[in-house]
Structures are given as C-alpha cells and as structure tokens.
C-alpha positions in Angstrom: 29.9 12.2 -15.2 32.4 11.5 -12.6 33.9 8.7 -10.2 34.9 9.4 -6.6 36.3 6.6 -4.6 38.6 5.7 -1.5 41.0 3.4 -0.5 41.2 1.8 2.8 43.9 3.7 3.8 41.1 6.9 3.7 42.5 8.7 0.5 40.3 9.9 -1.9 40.5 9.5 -6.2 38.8 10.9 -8.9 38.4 11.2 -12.7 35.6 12.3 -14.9 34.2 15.4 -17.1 34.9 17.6 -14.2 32.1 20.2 -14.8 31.9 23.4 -12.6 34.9 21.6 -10.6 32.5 19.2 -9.4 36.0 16.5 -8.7 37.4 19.3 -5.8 40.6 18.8 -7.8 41.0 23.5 -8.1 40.4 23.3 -11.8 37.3 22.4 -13.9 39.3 20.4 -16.3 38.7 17.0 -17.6 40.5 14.3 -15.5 41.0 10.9 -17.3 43.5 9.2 -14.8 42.5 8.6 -10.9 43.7 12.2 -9.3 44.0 12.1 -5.4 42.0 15.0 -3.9 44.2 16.4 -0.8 41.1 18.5 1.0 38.8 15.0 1.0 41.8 12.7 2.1 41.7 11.6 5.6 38.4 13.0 6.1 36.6 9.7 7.1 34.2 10.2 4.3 30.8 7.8 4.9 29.0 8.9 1.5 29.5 11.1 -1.5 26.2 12.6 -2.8 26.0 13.7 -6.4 23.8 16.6 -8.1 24.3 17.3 -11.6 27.5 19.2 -11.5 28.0 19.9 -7.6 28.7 17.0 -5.0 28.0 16.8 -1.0 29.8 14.3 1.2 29.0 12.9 4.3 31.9 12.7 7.2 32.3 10.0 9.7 31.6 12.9 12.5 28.4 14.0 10.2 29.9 16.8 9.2 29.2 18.1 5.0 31.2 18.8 2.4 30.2 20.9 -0.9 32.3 21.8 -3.9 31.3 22.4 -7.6 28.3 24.8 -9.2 26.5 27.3 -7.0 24.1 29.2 -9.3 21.6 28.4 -7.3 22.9 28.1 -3.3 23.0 24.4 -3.5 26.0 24.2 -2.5 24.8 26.7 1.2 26.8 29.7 0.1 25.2 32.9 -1.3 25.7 32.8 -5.2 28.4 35.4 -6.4 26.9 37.8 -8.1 28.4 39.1 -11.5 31.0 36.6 -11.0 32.2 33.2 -10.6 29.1 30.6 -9.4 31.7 27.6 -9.1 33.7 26.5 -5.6 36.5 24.1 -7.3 37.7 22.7 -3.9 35.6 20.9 -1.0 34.6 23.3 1.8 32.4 22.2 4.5 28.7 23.8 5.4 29.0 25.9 8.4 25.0 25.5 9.3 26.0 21.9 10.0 29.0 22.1 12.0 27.4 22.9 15.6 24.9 20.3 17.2 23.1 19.0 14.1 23.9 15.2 13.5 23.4 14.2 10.1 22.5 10.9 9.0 21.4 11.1 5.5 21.8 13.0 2.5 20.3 13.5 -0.7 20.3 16.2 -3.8 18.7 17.2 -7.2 20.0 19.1 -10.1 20.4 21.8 -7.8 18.8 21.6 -4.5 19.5 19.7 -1.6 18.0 17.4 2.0 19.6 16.9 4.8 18.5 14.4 7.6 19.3 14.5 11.2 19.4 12.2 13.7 16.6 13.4 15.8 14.7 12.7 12.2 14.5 16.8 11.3 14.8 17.4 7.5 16.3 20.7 6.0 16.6 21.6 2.4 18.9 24.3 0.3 19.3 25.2 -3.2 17.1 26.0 -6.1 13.4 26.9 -4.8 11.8 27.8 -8.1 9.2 24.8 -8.0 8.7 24.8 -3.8 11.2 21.7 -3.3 12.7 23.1 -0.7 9.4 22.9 0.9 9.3 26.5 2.7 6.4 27.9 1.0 7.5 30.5 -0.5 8.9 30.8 -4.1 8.0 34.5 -5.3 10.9 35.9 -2.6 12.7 32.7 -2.3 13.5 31.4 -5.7 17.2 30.4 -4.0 17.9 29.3 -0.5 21.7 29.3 0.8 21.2 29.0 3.9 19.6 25.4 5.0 15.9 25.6 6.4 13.9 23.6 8.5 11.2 22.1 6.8 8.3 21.7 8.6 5.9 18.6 8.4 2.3 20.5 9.2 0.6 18.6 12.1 -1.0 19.1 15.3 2.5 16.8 16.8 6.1 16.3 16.0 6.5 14.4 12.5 9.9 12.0 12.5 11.2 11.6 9.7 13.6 8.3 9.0 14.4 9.4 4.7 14.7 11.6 2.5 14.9 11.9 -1.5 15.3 14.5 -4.1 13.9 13.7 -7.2 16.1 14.5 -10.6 12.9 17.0 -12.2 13.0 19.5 -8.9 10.8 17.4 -6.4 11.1 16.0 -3.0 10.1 12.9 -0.4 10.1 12.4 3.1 9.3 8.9 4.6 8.3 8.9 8.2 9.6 6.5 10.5 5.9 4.6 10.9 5.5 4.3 7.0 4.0 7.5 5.6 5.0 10.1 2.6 5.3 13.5 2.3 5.9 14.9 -1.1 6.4 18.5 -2.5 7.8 20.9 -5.6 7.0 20.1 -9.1 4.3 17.9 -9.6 3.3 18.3 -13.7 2.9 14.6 -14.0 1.5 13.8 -11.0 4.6 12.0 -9.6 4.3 13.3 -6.2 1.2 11.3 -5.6 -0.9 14.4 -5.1 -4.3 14.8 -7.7 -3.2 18.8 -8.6 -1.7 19.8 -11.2 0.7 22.9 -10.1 3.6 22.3 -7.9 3.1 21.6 -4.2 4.9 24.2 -2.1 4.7 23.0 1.6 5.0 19.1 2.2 1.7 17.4 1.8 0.8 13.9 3.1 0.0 10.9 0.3 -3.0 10.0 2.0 -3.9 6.6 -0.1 -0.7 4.9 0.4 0.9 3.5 4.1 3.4 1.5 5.8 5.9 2.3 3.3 9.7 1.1 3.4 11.3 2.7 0.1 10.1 5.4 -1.8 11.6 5.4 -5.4 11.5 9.0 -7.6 12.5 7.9 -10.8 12.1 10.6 -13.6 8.5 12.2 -14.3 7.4 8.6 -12.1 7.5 7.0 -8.4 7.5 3.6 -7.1 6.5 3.0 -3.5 7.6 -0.3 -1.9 5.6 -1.2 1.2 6.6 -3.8 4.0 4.8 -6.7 2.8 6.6 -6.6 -0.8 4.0 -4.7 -2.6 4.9 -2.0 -5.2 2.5 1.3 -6.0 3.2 3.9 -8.6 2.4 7.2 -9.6 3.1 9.6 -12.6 3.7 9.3 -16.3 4.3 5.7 -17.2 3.4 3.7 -20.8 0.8 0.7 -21.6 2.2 -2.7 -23.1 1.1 -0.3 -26.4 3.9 1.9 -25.6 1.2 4.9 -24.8 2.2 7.3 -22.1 -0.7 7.8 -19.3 -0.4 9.5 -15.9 -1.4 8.4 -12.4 -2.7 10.8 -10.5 -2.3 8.9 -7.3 -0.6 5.9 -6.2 -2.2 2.7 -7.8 -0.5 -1.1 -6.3 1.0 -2.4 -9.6 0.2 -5.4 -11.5 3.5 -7.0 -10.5 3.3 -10.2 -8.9 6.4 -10.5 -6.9 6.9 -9.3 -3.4 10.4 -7.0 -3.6 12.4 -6.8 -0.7 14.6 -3.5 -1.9 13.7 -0.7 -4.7 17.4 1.0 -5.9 17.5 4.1 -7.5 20.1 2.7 -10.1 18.8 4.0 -13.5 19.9 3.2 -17.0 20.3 5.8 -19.4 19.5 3.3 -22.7 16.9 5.1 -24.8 14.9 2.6 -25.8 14.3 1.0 -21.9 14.9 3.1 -19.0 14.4 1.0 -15.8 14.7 0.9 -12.0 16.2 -1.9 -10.2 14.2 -4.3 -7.5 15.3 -6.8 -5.6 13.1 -10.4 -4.6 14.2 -13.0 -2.4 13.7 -16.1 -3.2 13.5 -19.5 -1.6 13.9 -22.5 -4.2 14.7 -26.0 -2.7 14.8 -24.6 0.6 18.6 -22.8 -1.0 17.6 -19.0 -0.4 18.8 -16.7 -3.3 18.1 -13.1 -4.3 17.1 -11.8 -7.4 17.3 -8.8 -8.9 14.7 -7.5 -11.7 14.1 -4.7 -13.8 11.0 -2.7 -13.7 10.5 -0.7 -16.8 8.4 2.0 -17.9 5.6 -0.1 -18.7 5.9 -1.2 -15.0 6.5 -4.8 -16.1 9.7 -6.6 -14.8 12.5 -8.6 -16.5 14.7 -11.1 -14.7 18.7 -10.2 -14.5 20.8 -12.8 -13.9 22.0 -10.8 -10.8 21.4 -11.5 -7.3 22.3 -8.1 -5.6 22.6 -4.9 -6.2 26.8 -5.0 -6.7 27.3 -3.8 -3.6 27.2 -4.7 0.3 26.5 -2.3 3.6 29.8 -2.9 6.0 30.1 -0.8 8.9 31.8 2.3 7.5 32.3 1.2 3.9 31.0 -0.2 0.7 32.6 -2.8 -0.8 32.6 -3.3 -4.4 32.3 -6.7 -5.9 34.5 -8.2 -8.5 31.1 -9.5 -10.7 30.2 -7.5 -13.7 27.9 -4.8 -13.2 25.1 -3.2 -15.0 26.1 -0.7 -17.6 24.9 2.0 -19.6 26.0 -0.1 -22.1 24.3 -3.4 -21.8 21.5 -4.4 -24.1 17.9 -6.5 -23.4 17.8 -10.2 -25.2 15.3 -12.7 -24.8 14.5 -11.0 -21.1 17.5 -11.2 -19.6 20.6 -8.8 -19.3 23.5 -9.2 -21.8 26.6 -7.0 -20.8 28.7 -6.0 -23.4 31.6 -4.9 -21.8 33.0 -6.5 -18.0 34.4 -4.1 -15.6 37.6 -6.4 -14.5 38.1 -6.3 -10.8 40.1 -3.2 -9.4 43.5 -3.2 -8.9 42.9 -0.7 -6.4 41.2 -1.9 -2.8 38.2 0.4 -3.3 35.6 0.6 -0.3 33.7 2.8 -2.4 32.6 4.0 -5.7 29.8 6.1 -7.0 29.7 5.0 -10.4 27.3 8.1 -12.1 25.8 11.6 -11.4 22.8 10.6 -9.3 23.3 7.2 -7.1 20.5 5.8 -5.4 20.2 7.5 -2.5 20.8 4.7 0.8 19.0 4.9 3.6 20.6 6.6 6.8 21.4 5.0 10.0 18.0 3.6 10.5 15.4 4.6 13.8 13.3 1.7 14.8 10.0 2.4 13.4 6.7 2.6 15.4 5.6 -0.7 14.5 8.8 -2.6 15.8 8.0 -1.8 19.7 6.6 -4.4 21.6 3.3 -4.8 24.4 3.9 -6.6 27.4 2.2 -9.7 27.2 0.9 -9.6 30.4 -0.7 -5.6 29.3 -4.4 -6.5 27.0 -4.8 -3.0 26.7 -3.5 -1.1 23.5 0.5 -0.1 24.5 0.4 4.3 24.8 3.6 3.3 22.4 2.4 1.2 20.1 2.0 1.9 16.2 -1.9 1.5 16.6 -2.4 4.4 19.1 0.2 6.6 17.2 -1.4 6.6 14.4 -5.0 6.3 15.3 -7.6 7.6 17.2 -10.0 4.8 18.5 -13.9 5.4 18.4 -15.6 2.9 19.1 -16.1 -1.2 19.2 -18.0 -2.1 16.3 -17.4 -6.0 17.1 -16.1 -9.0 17.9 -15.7 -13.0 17.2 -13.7 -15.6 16.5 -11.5 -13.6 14.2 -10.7 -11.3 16.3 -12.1 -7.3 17.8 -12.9 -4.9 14.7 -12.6 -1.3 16.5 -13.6 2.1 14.6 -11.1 4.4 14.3 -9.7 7.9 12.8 -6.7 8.1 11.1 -4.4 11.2 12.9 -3.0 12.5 9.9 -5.5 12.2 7.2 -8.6 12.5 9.2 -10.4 9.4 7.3 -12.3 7.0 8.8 -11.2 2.9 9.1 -12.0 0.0 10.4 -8.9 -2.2 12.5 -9.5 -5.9 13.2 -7.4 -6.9 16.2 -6.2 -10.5 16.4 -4.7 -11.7 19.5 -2.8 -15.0 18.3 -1.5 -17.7 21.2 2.1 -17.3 22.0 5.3 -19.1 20.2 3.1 -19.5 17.2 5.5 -17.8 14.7 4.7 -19.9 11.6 1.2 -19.4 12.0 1.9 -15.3 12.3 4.0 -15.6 9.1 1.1 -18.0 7.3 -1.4 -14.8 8.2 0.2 -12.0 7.2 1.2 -13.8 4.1 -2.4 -14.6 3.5 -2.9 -10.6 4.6 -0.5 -9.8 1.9 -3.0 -11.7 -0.8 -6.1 -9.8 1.0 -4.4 -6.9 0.1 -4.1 -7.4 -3.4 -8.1 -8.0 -4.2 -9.0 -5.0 -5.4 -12.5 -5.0 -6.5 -15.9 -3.8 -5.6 -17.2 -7.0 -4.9 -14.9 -7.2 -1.0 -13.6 -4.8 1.5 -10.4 -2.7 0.6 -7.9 -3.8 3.4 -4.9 -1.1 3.4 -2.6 -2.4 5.6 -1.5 -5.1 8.5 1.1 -5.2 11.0 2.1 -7.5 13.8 2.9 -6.4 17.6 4.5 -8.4 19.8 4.3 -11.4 17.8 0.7 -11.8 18.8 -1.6 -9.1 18.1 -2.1 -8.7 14.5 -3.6 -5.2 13.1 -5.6 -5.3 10.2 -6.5 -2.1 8.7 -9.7 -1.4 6.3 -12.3 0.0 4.7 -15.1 1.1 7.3 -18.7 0.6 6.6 -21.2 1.6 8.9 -23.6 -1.5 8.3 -24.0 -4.8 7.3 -26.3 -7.0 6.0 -27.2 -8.2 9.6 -28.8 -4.7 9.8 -30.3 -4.1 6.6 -32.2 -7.8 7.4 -33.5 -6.3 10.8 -34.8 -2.5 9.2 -36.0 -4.3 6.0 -38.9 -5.7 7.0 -40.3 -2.8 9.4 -39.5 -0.5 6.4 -41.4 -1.8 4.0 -44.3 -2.1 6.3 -44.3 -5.7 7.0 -45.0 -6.3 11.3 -44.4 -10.0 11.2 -41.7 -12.2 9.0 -44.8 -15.0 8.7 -46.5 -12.2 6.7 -45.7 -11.9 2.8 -44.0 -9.3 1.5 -45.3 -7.4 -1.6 -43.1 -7.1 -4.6 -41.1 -4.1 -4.0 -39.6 -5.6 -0.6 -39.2 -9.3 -3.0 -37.4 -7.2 -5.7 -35.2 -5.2 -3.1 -34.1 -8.8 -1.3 -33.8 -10.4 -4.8 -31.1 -7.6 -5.1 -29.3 -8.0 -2.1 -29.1 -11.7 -2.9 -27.9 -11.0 -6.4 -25.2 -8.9 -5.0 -23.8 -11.2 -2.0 -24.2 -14.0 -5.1 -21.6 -11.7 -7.6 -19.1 -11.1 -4.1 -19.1 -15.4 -3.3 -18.4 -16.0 -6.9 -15.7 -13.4 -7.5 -13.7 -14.6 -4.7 -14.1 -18.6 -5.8 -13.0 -17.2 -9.7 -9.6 -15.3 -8.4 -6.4 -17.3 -8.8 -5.3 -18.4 -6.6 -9.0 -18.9 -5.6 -10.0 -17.8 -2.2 -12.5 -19.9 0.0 -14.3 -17.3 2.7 -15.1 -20.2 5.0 -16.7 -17.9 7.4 -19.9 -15.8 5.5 -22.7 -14.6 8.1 -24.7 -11.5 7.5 -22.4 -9.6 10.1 -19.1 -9.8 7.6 -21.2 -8.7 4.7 -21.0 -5.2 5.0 -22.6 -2.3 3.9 -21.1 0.5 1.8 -22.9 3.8 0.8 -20.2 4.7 -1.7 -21.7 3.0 -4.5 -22.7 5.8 -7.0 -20.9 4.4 -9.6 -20.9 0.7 -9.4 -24.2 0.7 -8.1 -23.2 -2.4 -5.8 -23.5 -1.8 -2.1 -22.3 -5.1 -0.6 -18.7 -6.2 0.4 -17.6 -9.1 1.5 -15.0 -8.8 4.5 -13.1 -11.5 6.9 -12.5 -13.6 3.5 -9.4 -15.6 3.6 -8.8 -15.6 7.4 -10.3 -18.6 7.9 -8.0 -20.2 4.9 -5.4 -19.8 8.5 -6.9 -20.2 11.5 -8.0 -23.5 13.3 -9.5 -24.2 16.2 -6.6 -24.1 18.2 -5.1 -20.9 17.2 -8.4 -18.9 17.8 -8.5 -16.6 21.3 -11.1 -17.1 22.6 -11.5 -20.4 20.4 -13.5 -20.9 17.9 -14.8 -24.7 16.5 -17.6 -23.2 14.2 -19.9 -24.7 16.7 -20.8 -21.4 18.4 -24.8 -21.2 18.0 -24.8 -17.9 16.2 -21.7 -19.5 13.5 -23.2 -22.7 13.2 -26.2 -21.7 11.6 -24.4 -21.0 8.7 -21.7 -23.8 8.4 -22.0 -26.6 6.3 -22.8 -29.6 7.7 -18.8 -31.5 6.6 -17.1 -28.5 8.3 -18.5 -28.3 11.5 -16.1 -29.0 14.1 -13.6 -29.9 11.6 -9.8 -28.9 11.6 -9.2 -29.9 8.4 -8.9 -27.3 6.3 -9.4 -29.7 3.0 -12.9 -30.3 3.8 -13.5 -26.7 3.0 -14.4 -26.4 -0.7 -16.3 -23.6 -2.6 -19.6 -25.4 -2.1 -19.0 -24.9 2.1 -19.3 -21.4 1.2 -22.7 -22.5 -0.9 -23.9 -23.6 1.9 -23.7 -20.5 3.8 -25.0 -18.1 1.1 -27.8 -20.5 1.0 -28.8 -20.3 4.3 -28.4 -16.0 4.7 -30.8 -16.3 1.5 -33.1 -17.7 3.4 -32.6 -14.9 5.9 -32.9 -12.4 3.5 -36.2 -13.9 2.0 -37.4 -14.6 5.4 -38.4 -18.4 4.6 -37.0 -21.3 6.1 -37.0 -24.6 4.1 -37.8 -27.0 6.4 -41.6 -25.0 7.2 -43.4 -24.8 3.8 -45.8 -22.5 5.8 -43.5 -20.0 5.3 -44.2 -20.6 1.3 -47.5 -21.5 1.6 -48.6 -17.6 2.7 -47.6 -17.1 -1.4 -49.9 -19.3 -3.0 -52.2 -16.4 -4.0 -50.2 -13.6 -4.4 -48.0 -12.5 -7.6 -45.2 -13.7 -6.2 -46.0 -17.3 -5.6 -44.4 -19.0 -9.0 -41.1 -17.0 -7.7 -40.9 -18.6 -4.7 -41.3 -21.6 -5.6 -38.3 -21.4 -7.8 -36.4 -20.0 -5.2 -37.3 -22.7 -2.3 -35.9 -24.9 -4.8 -32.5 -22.9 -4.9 -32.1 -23.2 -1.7 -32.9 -26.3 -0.9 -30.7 -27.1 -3.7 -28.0 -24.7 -1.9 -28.2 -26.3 1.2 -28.1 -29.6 0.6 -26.7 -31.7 2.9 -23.9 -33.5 0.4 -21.9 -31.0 -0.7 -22.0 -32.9 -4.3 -25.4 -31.9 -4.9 -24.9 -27.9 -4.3 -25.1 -25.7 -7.2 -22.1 -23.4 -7.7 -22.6 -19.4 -6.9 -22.4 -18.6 -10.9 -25.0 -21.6 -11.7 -27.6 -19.8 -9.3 -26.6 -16.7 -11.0 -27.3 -17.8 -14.2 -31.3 -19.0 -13.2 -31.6 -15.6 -11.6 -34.5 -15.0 -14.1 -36.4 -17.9 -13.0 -36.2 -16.7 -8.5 -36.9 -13.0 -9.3 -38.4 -10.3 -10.7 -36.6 -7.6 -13.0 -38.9 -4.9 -11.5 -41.4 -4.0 -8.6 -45.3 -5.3 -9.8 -47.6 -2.4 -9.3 -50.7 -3.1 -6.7 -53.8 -1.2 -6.3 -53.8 0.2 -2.6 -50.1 -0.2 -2.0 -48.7 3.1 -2.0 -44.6 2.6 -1.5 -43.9 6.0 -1.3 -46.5 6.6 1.7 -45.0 3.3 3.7 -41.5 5.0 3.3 -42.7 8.3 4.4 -43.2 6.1 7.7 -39.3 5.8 8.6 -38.1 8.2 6.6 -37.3 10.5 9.4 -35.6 7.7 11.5 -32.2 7.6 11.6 -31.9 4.0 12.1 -33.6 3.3 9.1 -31.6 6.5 6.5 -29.5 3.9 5.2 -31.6 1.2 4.0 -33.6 4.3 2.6 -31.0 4.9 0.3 -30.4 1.2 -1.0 -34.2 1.0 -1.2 -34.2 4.3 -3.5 -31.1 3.5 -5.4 -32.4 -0.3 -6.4 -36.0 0.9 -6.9 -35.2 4.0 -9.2 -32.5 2.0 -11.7 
C-alpha cells in the first residue's frame, strides 16, 4: 500500500497507507504527497523489497536495510516484548554488514531470503510453517537472527534465486535448473505430493532446467529454458471448479514464454500472472505480453513488455500506460480505465504495490553455459552432463547419436541421455533440433518415450534426456521365440506365441498412428526394433511399447550426421522404404515411409518373410493358417513398393480382427505353463516373462 522511488540525483520519496511505519518516514501516518526519506537518501539503493507491512532494501555495496513491523523478527531484530514491534526508520542488518555479498532479495508477509554471491541462501522471520527452512518450528516459531539454509546433498548446492511465496512458502532455483521448495504446502504449491508443510528444503524431482519459478497465491508456474510452462497447486477448469496439482504438470499453453513476472492483479473476478513471448512476424521481432489466469489459459495484452527495463543500476519507468488494479477484461484484450501520465519527476525507480515480482540477482553463468574443447571427445569434468549425472553404462549408438545410461545425482532416478555430436558452424541446424526437441517434449502420452529435457554444449553436442527402458523390441524378438519353446524361426509357432506377437504388433501399430494423428503430425522416419523400447511400468495402461528417436529424423540429413548416416547402412536399410533411401529430401518422407517400416518389423515379429511363402506354407494345417494368410496380405499390402498402395497404420488397425486372434487356442499336449517353467529362472528372459503373463492373463 505504498510507493518508494528515487530520483537520479539518489534521493528517496514516498507516499502510501504507511502501516507499522513501513515508509521509514518516524511516524506510522498516512502520507498522500511524495515525502523524501533522509536515512535512505544517498544510500545508492539497487532494490526495495516489500512484505506486507515491513520493507528491505538492497544497497549498491549489498548492504540491507529494514524498517516497519517486527512481530515476527522479519525485520533481524529480536521482537520487543510487551512493547512496541514497529522500527519506523530504516536501520541496516548487522548479520550482513561483514563479508557476505548479497545479490538478491526477497520476503513474505513476514519472513524473509537473502542471496549471496557465492549462491548461499539465508532466511529470517516468521518460522511457524518451516519457511525459513531450518527444521525446526516447535522452538523456532521466529528467527531474528538470519540462518544458513542448508540444501541437503552429498556436495555444495549453488543457488542462483530465491522467492518467498505471499501464503508462508519458499523457492530456491539452482544455478543448473533445479527447485527446492519448503514451508506450507496445503495445496500442494510447492510441487511436493504431502500434504503438511515441508520443513527442510526438498528437491522437485519431476521438473528440470528451470529459468523462473513463479509463486503466485495457493499456485506455481515454472518456466523452463525452452519456453515451456508447468504448474502446481490449486487452480480452476474452464468450468470454474477448483482442483489441485499435486506435482508439477507442463500446461496446455501453446506458446513458448520467454519471462514469467510476479506482477499480480488484485481484480476479484480474474486474478492473473503476467508472461512474456517473443515474437517474430515478418521477420519485425516484437514481444508480447499475455495473461495467464487461474484457469491457466492466456489472454493477449496489447503490451509488449513488462513497463519496465534492466539498466545498470536503475529501472527506468516508461511513459506507456501500465496495468492497473483497475483495468477491466473485454473481448480478450486489456482495457485500462484510468492512464498513469508520465512523471514529472525523473524516476529510476518505482515499486508500484506491496509485493513486486521479485527480479533475478546478478546472474552466475549456469552449468550448461560452459563450453568443451572441441578438440576434447570425452565428456568435459565441467560440463552440465557430468554435474548432474552419473554415467553407467553405453546402451547404444547410431546415426542419431550415443544413448548412455545414467543416474541422476540428486534424485537418484534412473535416465537415459542421447548424445548428438553435430558438425561445426551449423547453428541453424542446432536451433532447428532443439526446436524440434522442444515439440518432443510436449508429447506426452503412453504411446512414446517421455523426453525431460535437452541442452546444447559447445554448439555441437546436444544432450537429450529421457525416459530409460531396459529393453526393446529388438530383444523381446530374440527371447520370444526360445521362450515359448520354438528352436528354429522356420518352425510354427502355436497360438499363445501368435497371440503374444499379434499384441506387440497391435501396440507398435497404436504408437505409429498416434504420432501420424498429432498436430502438427510427426513423421518418425527412422522405426527399427532397437528404438521401440520396452517399458515394464505398464500396470495401468497395460501398453508396454514406446516409441523413441521420433522426430529426429524430421532434422537431420545426410550431411549433418557424425558419423554419416544415408539410410543405406545394412542394418537401417532393411527397414526404409524403398523412395527414401539415399534421399535428402526430406518431402519424400510421408506417413506411408513409416508404413513401410512397421511393415517390415511385423514381419520380424511374426517371423515370416514375404517374398518365401515357405515360411507360410509351415501353417497350412495348423489353427492358425486362415490368420496368416490374412496377415501376409497386410504386409505385403504394408510394404509395397509404391507408396500409393500402402494402407495407413489406423486402416490395419481397423482389420485387426481378420490377422489375429482375441485369445490363445487351447491344444492337447501343449502345456504353456511347463514351457515357461523352462526360462523362468533366467534372467535374460524375466522380462518377456512378464509381458507374456500380463498379455496372456487380461
């Protein structure tokens, strides 16, 4: 409920309510006229920082200010007991004034973060929900004088910002994209599935390589580096009915933001947050700025920054009209209702309401900015990979690049990290991939591999970070047949092995055909059984295969590849279509190329090939004999030379009844259980066991 600003000759005005002093005029009374404030003049003040009804500011020698209500130690001084809780004039901290250099504050209601350069958080203040993040609220309920906070890990955790959140909670952003979170989490806003408040920071293990974190209310919006917004906490349907997220969840919202702002309005009937997009139109590059309300839907302003602009020591405010409490929505767009002429007063700053967005501090170079020799192959010691991850093991390699097995060091999961190592001075293909990275990143959907994350190193080595399975279809293809029993693939398999491969090409059929549905519609280009991969995790979609690799090849050409790539390789070919072979041209790929290859892993997975009917002809007198006959025709039909004459992935689909069987045909003397018993007890075999089991039972 106050206004603080400076003039460029470093003296310092302010009007407003003037609650528990919280202007550092001496007096608690309202103040309708600018006032100059003789303790904060001359101070070279950088920042003011607002709480409710106390204020911190930041000097140009990172030295902090308080003045205003103390009832709870916000302010670093003991609260006076039985008497007065208010300091009506600006004093500074004394924790701060010897050898701590701080770059960044932020406060709550009541409690407060402070930032230092060598990226060490301490917190102060009201302790009654663990914000503070020591641990310990039955003794500590108040802490006035600033404590470490301590980022559990088995190394040093740098932090690069902090934010206090208005309902008593706190957020820490490391500098290589991660977020801690602590103190009252009752709608789940801190990202965290529990429902009492978290006391000690705790890593949000679902969400990385995050730029701005924005606590807004009872909710949070996390913006990552490629543009991409998650959420968390209470927010409302288009039906205006309040849910909670328990965890971070990527929004539905289509754009890629460049900024989140903590500017909030106050209008009952639409709170928002503000984001900021830029655009290129016409090759003329313009931002714009959009609301994100509580529905997490965004409406376009008419504004094309957030009012102000980052000079060396100083804001500077704009003469445009700003967004007001005031202002009212019409037909999407922002009308104001009252202009805020431009100040007669040269103002390098103003902080226009209680509780400013809080800016980010002089910024560290994250991990992922330092570069690897080019001449060094090996993974750089300094590098954002090897900070952040523990490598296993190889589990490949191709034309796309080296996928690698690795453990994350904070969160102990599991992932898989395709390695890309692009051809120098090819900085327009680097921004086509990760763009096409960023689209990978938004399929979400059992039917493909959940990629996390993807950073670039040196301008050549792109880092792709995923979902690891353990197998693919290339392995359940070699186990399958041994399994079941069956020494040679010239012998026929009995109906529980057809009925099991009728499956898994029912399932790589429903991944194909949800990539070509997806708008924009995404063309794999590259399908082989060893980027079909194998999940275990399929209790409750009962699918087990995900398609992975899928829009790289939408990218690369043949000259881009390291080591190249032409699709001509022996092991590749055999699944590319016949117009694509050899071929550059990225236009000869169509959803039917991708027919093609589906087509010929069927015939894998069947263990038929269409140009020996001997390999049908072993059918003629079994049970199975009319079902193979339908499905040579399928795949004939699949791989057809002419493109034109290839059925689409949802048109097989839809004949599924007439290529297989809806469940295993009983046979005297086959006893399936006794064949499993066989392999059972072999490791190599455990996880076809379970798909076998899974499919079998259902």
């Amino acid at each position: 409920h106050n206004i603080l600003f400076i003039t460029r000759d470093d003296q310092v005005y302010g009007l407003g309510l003037n609650y528990w002093g919280s202007l550092g005029l001496g007096h608690n009374i309202p103040v309708e006229s600018p006032e100059s404030i003789p303790e904060l003049n001359h101070q070279n003040i950088r920042e003011f920082i607002c709480g409710t009804t106390f204020v911190l500011a930041l000097t140009g020698d990172s030295q902090v200010l308080a003045w205003g209500h103390n009832d709870c130690g916000q302010l670093a001084r003991e609260p006076a007991r039985g008497g007065t809780t208010a300091y009506l004039k600006p004093e500074r901290i004394a924790f701060f004034t010897n050898n701590k250099f701080i770059t960044q504050l932020s406060c709550s209601y009541n409690h407060a973060l402070a930032l230092t350069s060598d990226g060490d958080v301490y917190g102060w203040g009201n302790n009654r929900r663990g914000q503070v993040g020591c641990g310990d609220v039955d003794d500590l309920e108040y802490i006035a004088t600033p404590i470490r906070v301590k980022f559990t890990n088995n190394y040093k955790i740098k932090i690069k910002a902090i934010y206090c959140s208005g309902i008593h909670s706190s957020f820490a952003l490391t500098v290589d994209g991660y977020v801690f979170s602590w103190g009252n989490n009752n709608c789940h806003h801190l990202g965290h599935d529990i429902p009492e408040c978290v006391l000690k920071p705790q890593i949000i293990t679902n969400i990385f390589n995050i730029q701005t974190v924005c606590p807004y209310g009872h909710r949070t919006y996390f913006l990552t580096n490629e543009g991409l917004v998650y959420f968390c906490g209470l927010h409302t349907n288009r039906q205006n009915v309040d849910l909670i997220q328990k965890t971070p969840k990527l929004s539905d919202i289509k754009h890629n933001f460049r900024d989140l702002w903590q500017i909030q309005s106050y209008h009952k009937d639409m709170p928002f947050i503000t984001a900021l997009k830029k655009h290129n139109l016409n090759n003329n590059k313009t931002n714009i700025v959009y609301m994100i309300v509580e529905s997490n839907q965004t409406i376009e302003t008419k504004y094309e920054k957030f009012d102000v602009k980052h000079e060396t020591k100083a804001i500077e405010v704009t003469p445009k009209p700003v967004i007001k409490t005031s202002e009212v929505i019409q037909n999407n767009k922002i009308e104001v209702t009252e202009v805020i002429p431009k100040p007669k007063t040269e103002v390098t700053e103003v902080i226009p309401k209680p509780m400013p967005r809080q800016r980010n501090p002089v910024k560290t170079q994250p991990i992922i900015e330092k570069r690897i020799s080019n001449e060094d192959m090996n993974h750089s010691s300094d590098s954002y990979y090897n900070n952040t991850f523990e490598e296993l093991s190889v589990v490949g390699s191709g034309g796309f690049g080296t996928v690698y097995k690795v453990k994350h060091r904070f969160n102990q999961r599991l992932y898989a990290i395709k390695l890309i190592v692009l051809k120098e001075s090819m900085a327009e293909l680097n921004d086509r991939l990760l763009n096409e990275t960023k689209n990978e990143l938004k399929l979400r959907s059992e039917y493909v591999i959940q990629y996390t994350t993807s950073w670039l190193e040196d301008n050549n080595r792109l880092y792709i970070q995923m979902e690891y399975c353990s197998h693919s279809l290339h392995d359940i293809l070699a186990a399958k047949a041994p399994v079941f029993g069956r020494q040679s693939p010239t012998k026929p398999m009995q109906s529980h092995e057809y009925y099991v491969s009728s499956e898994l090409f029912r399932e790589l059929l429903e991944c194909v055909q949800y990539l070509h549905a997806v708008w924009p519609q995404v063309i794999h280009r590259g399908l082989k059984p060893r980027n079909i991969l194998y999940t275990e995790n399929a209790k409750r979609t009962g699918r087990f295969l995900k398609l992975s690799d899928f829009g790289l090849g939408n990218v690369f050409t043949a000259e881009h590849m390291d080591p190249k790539w032409t699709g001509s390789n022996k092991s590749d070919a055999l699944y590319m279509a016949p117009e694509v072979i050899g071929s550059d041209d990225p236009n000869r790929f169509t959803t039917k190329s991708d027919v093609f290859s589906v087509g010929v892993i069927g015939q894998h997975v069947f263990d038929i090939n269409i140009k020996d009917k001997k390999s049908v002809k072993v059918y003629e007198k079994t049970e199975l004999n009319e079902c193979f006959k339908q499905l040579w025709d399928v795949l004939t039909a699949m791989t057809a030379p002419d493109a034109v004459n290839r059925p689409e992935c949802s048109q097989v689909l839809q004949n599924s009844i007439k290529w297989s069987i809806s469940t295993p045909i009983a046979k005297n003397g086959y006893d399936l259980n006794a064949i499993l018993a066989k392999t059972a007890k072999q490791n190599d075999y455990q996880f076809i066991h379970k798909y076998i089991l899974h499919k079998i039972k259902s």
